[in-house]
C-alpha positions, 0 to 999 in steps of 0.5 A: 266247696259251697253246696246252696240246699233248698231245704225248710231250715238249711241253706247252704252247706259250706265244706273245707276240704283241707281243715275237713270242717263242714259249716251249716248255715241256717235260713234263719241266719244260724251257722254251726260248724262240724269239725272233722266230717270225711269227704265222702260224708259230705258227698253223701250227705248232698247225694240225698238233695235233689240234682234238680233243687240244687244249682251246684249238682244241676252244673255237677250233673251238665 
């Protein structure tokens, strides 16, 4: 799943469900991986970004 975040430093938020590793990737091109981050963490953490700032929740949402 692909998460596009309007944040000052964050784009995006890219998490793969299967090797439960969640990626940050930078404005400034930075990517760091999380590895073994729980599902339910993930939606928590994407629950926080306004459904009108983020195109994925905005179609989640419709």
């Amino acid at each position: 799943m692909q998460f596009l975040i309007h944040a000052k430093t964050i784009a995006e938020l890219e998490y793969d469900d299967k090797a439960c590793l969640l990626r940050v990737v930078y404005k400034d091109g930075r990517v760091r991986s999380v590895p073994d981050v729980a599902p339910t963490l993930v939606m928590k953490i994407v629950a926080q970004v306004p459904v009108e700032q983020s195109p994925y929740l905005m179609q989640a949402a419709i």
